[in-house]
C-alpha positions as CSV (number, residue, x, y, z in Angstrom):
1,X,33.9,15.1,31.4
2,X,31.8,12.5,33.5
3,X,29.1,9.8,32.5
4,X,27.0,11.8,34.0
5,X,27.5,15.6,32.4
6,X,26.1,17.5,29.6
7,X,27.4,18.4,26.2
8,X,28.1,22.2,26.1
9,X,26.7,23.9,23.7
10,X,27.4,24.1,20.3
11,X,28.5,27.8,19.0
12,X,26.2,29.2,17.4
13,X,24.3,27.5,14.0
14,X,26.3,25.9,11.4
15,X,25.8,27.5,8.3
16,X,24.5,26.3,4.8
17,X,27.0,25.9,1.7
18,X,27.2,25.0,-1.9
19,X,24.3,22.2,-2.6
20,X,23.0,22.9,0.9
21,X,25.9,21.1,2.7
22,X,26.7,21.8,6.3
23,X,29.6,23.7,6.5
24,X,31.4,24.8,10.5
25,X,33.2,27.9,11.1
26,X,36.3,27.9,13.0
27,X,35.0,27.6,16.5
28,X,32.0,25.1,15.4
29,X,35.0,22.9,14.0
30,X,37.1,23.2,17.1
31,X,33.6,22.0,19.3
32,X,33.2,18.8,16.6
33,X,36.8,18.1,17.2
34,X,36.8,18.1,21.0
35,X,33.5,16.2,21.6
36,X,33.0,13.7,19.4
37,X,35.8,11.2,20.2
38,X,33.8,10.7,23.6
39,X,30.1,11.7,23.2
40,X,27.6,9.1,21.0
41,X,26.8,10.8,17.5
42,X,23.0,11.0,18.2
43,X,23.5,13.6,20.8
44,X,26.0,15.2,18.9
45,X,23.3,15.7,16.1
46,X,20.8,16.8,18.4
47,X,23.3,19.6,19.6
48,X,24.3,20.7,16.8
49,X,20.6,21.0,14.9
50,X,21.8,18.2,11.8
51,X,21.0,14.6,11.0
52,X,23.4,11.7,11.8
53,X,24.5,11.2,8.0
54,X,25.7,15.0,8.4
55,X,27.8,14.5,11.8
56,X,29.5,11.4,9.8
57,X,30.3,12.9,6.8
58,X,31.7,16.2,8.6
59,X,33.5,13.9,10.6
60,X,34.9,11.7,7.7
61,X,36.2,15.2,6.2
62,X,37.9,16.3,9.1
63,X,40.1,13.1,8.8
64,X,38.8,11.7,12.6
65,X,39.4,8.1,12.9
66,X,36.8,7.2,15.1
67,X,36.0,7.1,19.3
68,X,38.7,7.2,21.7
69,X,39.5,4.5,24.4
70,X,37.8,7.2,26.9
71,X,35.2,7.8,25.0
72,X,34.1,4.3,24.4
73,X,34.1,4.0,28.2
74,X,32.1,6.9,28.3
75,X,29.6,5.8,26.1
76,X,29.1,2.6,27.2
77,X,28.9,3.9,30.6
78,X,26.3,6.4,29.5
79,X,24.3,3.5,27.5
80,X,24.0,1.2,31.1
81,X,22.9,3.8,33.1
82,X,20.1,4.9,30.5
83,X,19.5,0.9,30.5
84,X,19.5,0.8,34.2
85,X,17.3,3.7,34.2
86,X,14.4,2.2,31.7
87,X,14.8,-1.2,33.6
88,X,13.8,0.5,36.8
89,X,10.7,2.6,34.8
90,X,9.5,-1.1,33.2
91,X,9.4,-3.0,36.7
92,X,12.4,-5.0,36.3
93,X,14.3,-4.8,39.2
94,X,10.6,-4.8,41.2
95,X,10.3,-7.9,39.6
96,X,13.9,-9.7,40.3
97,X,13.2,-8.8,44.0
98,X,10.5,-10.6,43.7
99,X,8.1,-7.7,44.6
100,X,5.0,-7.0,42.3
101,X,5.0,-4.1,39.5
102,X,3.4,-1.1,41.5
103,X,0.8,0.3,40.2
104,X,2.6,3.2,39.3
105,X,5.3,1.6,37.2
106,X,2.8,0.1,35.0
107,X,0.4,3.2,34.6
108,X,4.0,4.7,33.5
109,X,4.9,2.0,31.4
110,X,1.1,1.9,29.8
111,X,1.8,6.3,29.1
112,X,5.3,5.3,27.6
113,X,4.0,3.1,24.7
114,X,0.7,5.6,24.1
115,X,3.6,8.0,23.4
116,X,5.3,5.2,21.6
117,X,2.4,4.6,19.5
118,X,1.2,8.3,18.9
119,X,4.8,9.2,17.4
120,X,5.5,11.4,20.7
121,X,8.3,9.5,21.2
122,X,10.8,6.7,20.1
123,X,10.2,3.4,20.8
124,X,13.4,1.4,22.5
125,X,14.5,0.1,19.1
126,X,14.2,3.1,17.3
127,X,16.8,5.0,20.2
128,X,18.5,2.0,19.6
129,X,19.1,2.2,15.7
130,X,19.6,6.1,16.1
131,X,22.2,5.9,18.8
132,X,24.0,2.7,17.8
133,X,23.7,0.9,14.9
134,X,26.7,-1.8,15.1
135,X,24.2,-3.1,18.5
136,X,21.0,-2.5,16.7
137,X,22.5,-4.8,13.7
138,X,23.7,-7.3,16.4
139,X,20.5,-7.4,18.5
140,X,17.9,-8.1,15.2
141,X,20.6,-10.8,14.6
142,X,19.7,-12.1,17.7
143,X,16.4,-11.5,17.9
144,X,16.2,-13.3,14.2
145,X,18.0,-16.1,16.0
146,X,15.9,-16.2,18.8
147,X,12.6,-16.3,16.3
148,X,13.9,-19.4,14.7
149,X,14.7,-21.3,17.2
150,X,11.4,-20.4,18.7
151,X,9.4,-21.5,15.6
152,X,11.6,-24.8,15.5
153,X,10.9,-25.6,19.0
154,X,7.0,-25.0,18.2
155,X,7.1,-27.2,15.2
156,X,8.5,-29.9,16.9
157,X,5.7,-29.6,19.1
158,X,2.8,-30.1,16.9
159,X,4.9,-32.6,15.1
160,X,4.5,-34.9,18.1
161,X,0.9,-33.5,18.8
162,X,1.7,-31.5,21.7
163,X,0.2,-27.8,22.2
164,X,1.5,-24.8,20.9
165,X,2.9,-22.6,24.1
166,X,3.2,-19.3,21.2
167,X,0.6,-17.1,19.6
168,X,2.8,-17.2,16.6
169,X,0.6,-17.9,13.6
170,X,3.3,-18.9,11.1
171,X,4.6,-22.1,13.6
172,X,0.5,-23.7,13.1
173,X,1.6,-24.7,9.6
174,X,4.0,-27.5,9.6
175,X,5.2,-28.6,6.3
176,X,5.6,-32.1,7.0
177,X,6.7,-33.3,3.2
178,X,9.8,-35.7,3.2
179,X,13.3,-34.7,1.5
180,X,12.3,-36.5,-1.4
181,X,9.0,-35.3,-2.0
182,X,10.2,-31.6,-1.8
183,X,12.8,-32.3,-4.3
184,X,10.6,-34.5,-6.5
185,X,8.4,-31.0,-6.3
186,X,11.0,-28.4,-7.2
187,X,12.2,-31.1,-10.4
188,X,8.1,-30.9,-11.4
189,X,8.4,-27.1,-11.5
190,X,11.8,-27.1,-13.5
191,X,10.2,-29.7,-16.1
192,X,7.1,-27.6,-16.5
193,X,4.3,-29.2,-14.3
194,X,2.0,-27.9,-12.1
195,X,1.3,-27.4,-8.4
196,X,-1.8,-25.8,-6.4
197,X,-0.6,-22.4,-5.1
198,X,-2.1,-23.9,-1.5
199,X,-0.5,-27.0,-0.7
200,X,-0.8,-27.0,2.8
201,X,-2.1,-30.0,5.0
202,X,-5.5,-31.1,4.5
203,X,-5.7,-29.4,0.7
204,X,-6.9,-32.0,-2.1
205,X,-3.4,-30.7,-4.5
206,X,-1.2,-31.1,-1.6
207,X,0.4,-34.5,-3.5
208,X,-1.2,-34.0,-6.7
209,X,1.3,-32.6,-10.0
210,X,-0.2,-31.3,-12.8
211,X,0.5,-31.2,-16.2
212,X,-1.0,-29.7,-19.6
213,X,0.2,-29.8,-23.3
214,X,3.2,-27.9,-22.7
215,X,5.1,-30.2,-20.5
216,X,7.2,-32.2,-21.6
217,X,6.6,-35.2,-19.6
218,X,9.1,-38.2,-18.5
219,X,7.6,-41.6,-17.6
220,X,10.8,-42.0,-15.5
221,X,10.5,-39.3,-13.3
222,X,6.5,-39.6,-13.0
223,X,6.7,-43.2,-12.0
224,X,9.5,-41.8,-9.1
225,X,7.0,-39.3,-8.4
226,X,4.3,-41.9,-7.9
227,X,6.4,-44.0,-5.8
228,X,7.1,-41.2,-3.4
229,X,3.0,-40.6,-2.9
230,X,1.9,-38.3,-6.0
231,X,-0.4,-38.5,-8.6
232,X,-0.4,-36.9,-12.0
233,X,-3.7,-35.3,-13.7
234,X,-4.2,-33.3,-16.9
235,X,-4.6,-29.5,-16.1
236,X,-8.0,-28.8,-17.2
């Protein structure tokens, strides 16, 4: 069996047993057995009419350790030419040549995510978390990597009043209390002062602590407070 050819058909339609559990008949078995140590359990599912969870616990019963050697080369075989294959639809390549997107690349490109968005079909994350989820966990970890950094990058920007290069909303507000100040904040919350929901820059709370008859208030700790650029009213 080659990168390149299909998965024979699966005998028949597996059957229905005690609380609606996917049972296999002999031959079904023999099919699960043969083809799963080298074909990518998404397309076994497909085959064989069930949902992943089913193709994993059939397998799990059946005492299968896993993928083979081959079929890992298979698969990951399989998974760069598919990749190689949507790069090419997307412009890519057109683009490392250094030739512009045809026109016809992007009007397929702008049909894919209609499709995409109309539910006709799965979106390159979705295939993704369907087909593989050990990469799907490791890409969001990267891409939730990726996000920070990005956002740190951006707030180090408008720190030293240059312009954002991002459309990212959330990097605008830059929290630009000291260590101090945020800890003299959270010690105002665990002795039972206040603070304005909204303490962003620019907000008439932002270094204000409040307190009312329930707090029990410490001279010490408001006199730190003060020297570190907060005042203290009565809640009213």
């Amino acid at each position: 069996m080659t990168c390149h050819s299909k998965l024979p058909q699966f005998p028949g339609v597996a059957a229905r047993g005690k609380y609606n559990r996917t049972q296999l008949d002999d031959a079904q078995d023999a099919w699960l057995r043969k083809y799963y140590p080298i074909t990518e359990n998404q397309v076994l599912a497909d085959a064989m009419g069930v949902s992943l969870e089913t193709v994993r616990r059939l397998v799990k019963a059946m005492g299968i350790q896993g993928k083979s050697k081959r079929g890992r080369a298979l698969i990951e075989a399989r998974r760069k030419i598919r990749a190689m294959k949507t790069m090419e639809e997307h412009g890519v390549y057109e683009r490392k040549r250094g030739h512009p997107v045809s026109v016809e690349t992007k009007a397929g490109l702008a049909r894919y995510w209609q499709d995409v968005k109309a539910g006709k079909r799965d979106s390159p994350v979705d295939i993704l978390r369907n087909t593989d989820a050990e990469r799907y966990a490791l890409s969001m970890e990267q891409r939730a990597k990726s996000r920070t950094e990005l956002l740190r990058r951006e707030r180090q920007r408008k720190l030293y009043g240059l312009p954002q290069k991002t459309a990212i909303q959330k990097a605008v507000t830059l929290n630009t209390y000291t260590q101090s100040q945020r800890h003299h904040r959270c010690d105002a919350l665990k002795r039972g002062y206040l603070l304005d929901e909204d303490c962003s820059e620019g907000q008439p709370g932002r270094y204000v602590i409040y307190y009312d008859d329930e707090t029990e208030r410490s001279e010490k700790f408001e006199a730190n407070c003060i020297a570190d650029g907060f005042k203290f009213k009565r809640d009213e």
